[in-house]
C-alpha positions as CSV (number, residue, x, y, z in Angstrom):
1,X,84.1,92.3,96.0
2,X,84.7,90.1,92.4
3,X,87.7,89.0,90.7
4,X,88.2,92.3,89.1
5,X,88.1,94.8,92.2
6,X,90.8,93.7,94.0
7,X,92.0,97.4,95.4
8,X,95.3,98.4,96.9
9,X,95.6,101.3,98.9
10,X,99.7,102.8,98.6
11,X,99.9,105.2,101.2
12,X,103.8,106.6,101.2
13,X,105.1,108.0,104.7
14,X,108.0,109.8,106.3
15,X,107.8,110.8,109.8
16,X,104.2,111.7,110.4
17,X,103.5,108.0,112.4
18,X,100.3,110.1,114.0
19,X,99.2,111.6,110.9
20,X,99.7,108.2,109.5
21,X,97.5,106.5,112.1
22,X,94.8,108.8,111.2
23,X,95.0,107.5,107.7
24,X,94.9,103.9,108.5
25,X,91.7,104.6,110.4
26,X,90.2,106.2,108.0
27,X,90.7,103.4,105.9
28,X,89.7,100.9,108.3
29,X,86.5,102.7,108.3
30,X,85.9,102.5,104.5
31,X,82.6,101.5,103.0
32,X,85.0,100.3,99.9
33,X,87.5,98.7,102.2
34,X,91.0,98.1,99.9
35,X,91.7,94.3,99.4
36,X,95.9,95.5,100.2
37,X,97.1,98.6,103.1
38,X,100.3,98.8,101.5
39,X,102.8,101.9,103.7
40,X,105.3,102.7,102.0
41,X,107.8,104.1,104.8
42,X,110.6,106.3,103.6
43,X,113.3,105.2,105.5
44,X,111.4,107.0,108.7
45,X,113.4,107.7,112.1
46,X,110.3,108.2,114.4
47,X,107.8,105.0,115.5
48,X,106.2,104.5,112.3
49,X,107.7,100.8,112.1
50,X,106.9,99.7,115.6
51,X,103.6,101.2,115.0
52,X,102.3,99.8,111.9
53,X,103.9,96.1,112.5
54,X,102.0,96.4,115.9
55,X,98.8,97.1,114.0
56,X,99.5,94.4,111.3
57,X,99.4,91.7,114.3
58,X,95.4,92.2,113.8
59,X,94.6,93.6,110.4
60,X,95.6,91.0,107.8
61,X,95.4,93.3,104.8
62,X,98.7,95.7,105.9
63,X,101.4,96.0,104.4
64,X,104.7,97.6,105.3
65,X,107.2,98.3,102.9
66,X,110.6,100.0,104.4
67,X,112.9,101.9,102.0
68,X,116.7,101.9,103.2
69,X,116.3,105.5,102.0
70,X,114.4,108.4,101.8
71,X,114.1,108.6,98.0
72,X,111.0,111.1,98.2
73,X,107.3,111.3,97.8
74,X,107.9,110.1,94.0
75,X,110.5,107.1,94.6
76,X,107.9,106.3,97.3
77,X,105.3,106.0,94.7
78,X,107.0,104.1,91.9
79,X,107.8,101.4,94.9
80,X,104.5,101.1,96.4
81,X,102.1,100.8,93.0
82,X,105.2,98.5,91.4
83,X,104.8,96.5,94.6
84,X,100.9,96.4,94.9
85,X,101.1,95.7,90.9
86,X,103.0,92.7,92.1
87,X,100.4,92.3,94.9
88,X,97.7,91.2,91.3
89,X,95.8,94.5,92.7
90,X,93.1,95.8,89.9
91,X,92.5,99.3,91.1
92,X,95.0,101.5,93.6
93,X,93.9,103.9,95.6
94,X,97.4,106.5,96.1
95,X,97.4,109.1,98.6
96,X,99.8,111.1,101.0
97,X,100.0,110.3,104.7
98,X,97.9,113.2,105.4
99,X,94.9,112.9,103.8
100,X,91.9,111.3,105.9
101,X,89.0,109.9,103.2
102,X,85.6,110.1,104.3
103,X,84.0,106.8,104.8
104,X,82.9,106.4,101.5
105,X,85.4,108.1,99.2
106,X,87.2,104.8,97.6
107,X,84.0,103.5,97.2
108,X,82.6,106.6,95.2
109,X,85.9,106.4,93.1
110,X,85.2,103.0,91.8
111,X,81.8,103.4,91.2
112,X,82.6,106.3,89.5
113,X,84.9,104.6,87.2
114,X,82.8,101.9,86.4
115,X,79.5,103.9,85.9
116,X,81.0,106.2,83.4
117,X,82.7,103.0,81.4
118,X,79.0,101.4,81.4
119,X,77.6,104.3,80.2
120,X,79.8,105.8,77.9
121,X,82.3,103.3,76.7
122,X,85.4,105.3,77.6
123,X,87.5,104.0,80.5
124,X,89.1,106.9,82.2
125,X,92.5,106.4,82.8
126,X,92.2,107.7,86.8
127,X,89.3,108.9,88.9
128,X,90.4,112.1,91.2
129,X,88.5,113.1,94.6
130,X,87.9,116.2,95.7
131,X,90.4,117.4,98.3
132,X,89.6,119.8,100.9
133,X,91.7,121.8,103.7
134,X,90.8,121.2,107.0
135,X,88.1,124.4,107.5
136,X,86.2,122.0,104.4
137,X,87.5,124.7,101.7
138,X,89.1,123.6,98.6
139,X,92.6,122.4,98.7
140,X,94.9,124.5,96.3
141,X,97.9,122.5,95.4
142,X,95.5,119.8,95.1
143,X,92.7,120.9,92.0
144,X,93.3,118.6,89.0
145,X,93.2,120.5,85.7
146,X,90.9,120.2,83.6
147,X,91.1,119.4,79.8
148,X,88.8,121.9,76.9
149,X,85.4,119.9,77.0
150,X,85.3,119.2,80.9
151,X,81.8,119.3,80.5
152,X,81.0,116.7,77.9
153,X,80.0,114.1,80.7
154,X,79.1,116.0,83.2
155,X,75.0,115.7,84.3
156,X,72.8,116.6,87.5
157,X,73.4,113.6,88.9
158,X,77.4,112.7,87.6
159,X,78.9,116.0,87.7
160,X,82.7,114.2,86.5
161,X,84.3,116.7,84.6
162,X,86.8,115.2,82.6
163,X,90.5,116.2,83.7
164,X,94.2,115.4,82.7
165,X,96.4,116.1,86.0
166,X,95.3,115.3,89.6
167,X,97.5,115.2,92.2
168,X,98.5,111.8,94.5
169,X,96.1,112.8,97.2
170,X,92.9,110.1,96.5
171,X,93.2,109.3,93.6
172,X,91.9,105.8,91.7
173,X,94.1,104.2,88.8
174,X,93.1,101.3,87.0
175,X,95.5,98.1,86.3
176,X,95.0,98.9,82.7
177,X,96.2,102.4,82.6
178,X,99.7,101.6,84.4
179,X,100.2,98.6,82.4
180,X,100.0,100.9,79.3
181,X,101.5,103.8,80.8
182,X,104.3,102.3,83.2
183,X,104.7,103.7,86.8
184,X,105.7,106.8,88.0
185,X,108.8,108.6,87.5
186,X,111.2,107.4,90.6
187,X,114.2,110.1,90.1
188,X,111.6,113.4,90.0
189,X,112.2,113.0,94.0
190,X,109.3,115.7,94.9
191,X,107.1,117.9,93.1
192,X,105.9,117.0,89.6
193,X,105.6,113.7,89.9
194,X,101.6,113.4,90.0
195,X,101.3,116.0,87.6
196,X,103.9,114.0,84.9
197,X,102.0,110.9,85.8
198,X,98.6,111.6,85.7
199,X,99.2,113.4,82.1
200,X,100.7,110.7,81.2
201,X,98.2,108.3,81.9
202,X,95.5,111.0,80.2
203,X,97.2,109.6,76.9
204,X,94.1,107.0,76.6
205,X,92.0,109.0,77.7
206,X,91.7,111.7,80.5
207,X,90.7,111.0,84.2
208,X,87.7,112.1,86.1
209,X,86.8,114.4,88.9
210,X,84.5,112.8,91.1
211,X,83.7,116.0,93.6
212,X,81.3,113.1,95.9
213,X,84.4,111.6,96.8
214,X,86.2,114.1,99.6
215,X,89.3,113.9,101.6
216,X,90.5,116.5,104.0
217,X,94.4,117.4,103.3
218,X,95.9,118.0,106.6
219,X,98.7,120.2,105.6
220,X,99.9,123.0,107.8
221,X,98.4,125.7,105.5
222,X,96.4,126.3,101.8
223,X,98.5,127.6,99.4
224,X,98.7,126.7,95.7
225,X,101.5,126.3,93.7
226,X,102.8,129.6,92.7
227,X,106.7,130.5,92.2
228,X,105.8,133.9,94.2
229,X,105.7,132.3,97.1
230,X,109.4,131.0,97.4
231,X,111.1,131.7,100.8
232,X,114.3,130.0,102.0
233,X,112.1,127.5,103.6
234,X,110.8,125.9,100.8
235,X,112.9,127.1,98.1
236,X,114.2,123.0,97.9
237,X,111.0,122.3,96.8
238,X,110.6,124.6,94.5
239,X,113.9,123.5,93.1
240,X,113.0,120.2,92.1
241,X,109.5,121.4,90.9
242,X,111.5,123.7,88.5
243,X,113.6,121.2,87.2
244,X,110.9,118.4,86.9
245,X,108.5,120.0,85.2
246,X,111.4,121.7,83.0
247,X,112.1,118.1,82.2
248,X,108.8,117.6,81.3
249,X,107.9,120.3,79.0
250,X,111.1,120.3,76.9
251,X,109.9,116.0,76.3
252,X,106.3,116.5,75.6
253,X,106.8,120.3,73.6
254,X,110.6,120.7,73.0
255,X,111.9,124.1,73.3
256,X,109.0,126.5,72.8
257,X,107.4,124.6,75.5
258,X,110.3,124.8,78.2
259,X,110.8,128.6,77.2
260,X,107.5,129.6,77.6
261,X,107.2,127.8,81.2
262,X,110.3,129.6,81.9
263,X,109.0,133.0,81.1
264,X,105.8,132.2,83.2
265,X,108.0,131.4,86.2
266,X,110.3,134.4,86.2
267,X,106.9,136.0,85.8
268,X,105.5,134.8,89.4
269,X,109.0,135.3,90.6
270,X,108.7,139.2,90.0
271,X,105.0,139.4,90.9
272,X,106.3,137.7,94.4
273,X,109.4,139.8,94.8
274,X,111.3,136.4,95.4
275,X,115.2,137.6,96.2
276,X,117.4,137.6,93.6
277,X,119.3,134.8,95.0
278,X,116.6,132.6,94.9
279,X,115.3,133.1,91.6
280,X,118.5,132.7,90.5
281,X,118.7,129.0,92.4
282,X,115.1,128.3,89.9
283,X,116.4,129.5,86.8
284,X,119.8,126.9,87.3
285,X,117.2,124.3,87.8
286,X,115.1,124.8,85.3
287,X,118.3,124.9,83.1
288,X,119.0,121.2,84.7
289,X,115.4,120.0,83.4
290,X,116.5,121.0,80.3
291,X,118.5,117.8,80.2
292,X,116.9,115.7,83.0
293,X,115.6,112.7,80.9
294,X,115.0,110.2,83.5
295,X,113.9,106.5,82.4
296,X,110.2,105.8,82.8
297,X,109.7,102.4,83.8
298,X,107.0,99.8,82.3
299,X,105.3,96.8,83.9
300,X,105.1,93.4,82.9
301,X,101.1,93.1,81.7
302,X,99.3,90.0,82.3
């Protein structure tokens, strides 16, 4: 690897130390192999410490970063690419602790990136892999969207669409993009966080799907995200998604925006016969996002 490829892999946990180990393998196994193995543990209560220090003892390039709290999948995030950022780390690879690359997926990220900026003079501002469900279909919550000419790029033998949200499951950002576009949003918690972050790095210019590169998502089932689907168990969630993206669309679009995305959710609420009660929990946090303006935080460039 030169100068310029350095890669840090920030890999946020909490509680999954076997689903963790899985990753770490999978890493280890890499044809791109990162430079930095950063875990970013969020304040976890099962082995994941012992575990990962014990593996550090013989792989130089982990890293273990433990949060005195659990501040959620997106404080996670901020900390671990503002601490690989730190680490002089020119491209990070972000992912979930339970999402195994293939062998080759980093390296088909970077290549990826750096083909298309040699042959079209645009430097996307992320590259996104394709992430599958464990039976090898498509992962649902985790399709980036794609922007109006997709296409423009796309050939037989480079089909990367160009997209402008991806979600942090094997993705590829550049040290240019978060030095223009900061890191992301810390006090989102869960839910949103990717999508904010990735759209906002699309500002430049928007990221690429590279379908060559594939994880497998390890979740317990494939559902998209769709406000239908709200039960008491995972109505929390849905909670901060509400009031996230809320947030969100009243700062990129002001009030028509937030409006509109409130009439599509009570649309999918009604579609899903969600109870009343809940519904009524998503519409309070959606009013909360109407006002949520949390501070988005830049990095010193070089």
């Amino acid at each position: 690897m030169t100068a310029l490829t350095k890669t840090a892999a920030v890999i946020v946990t909490f509680n999954r130390s076997g689903k963790l180990m899985n990753v770490l393998d999978a890493l280890a196994g890499q044809t791109w192999r990162p430079d930095i193995v950063l875990v970013v543990d969020n304040a976890s209560t099962d082995d994941t410490q012992a575990l990962v220090e014990a593996r550090g003892k013989t792989d130089p390039s982990l890293r273990y970063l433990k949060l005195p709290v659990n501040i959620g999948g997106a404080g996670g995030f901020h900390a671990g690419l503002k601490a690989a950022y730190g680490m002089g780390a020119h491209y990070f690879w972000i992912s979930d602790d339970d999402a195994y690359p293939q062998p080759d997926a980093i390296e088909k990220l970077v290549r990826a990136i750096q083909q298309f900026e040699a042959d079209n003079t645009w430097r996307p501002s992320f590259a996104a892999s394709r992430v599958e469900w464990i039976d090898g279909t498509l992962c649902e919550m985790n399709t980036p969207r794609t922007v109006w000419d997709w296409p423009r790029f796309v050939r037989p033998d480079a089909a990367w669409a160009l997209v402008d949200s991806a979600s942090f499951v094997s993705i590829l950002v550049p040290r240019w993009a978060v030095e223009a576009h900061g890191l992301p949003i810390p006090d989102y918690f869960i839910w949103f966080d990717d999508a904010e972050y990735t759209r906002r790095l699309s500002r430049s210019y928007p990221g690429i799907f590279v379908p060559e590169s594939r994880v497998v998502h390890d979740t317990p089932d494939n559902r998209g995200v769709n406000f239908g689907l709200i039960d008491a168990k995972s109505l929390w969630k849905f909670r901060y998604g509400a009031r996230n993206e809320a947030s969100w669309r009243r700062r990129e679009g002001g009030w028509p925006s937030l409006i509109s995305y409130a009439f599509g959710v009570r649309q999918q609420m009604v579609r899903g016969n969600v109870p009343g009660k809940y519904r009524r929990e998503i519409y309070r946090a959606i009013l909360r996002g109407a006002t949520f303006r949390p501070r988005i935080e830049q990095v010193k460039a070089d």
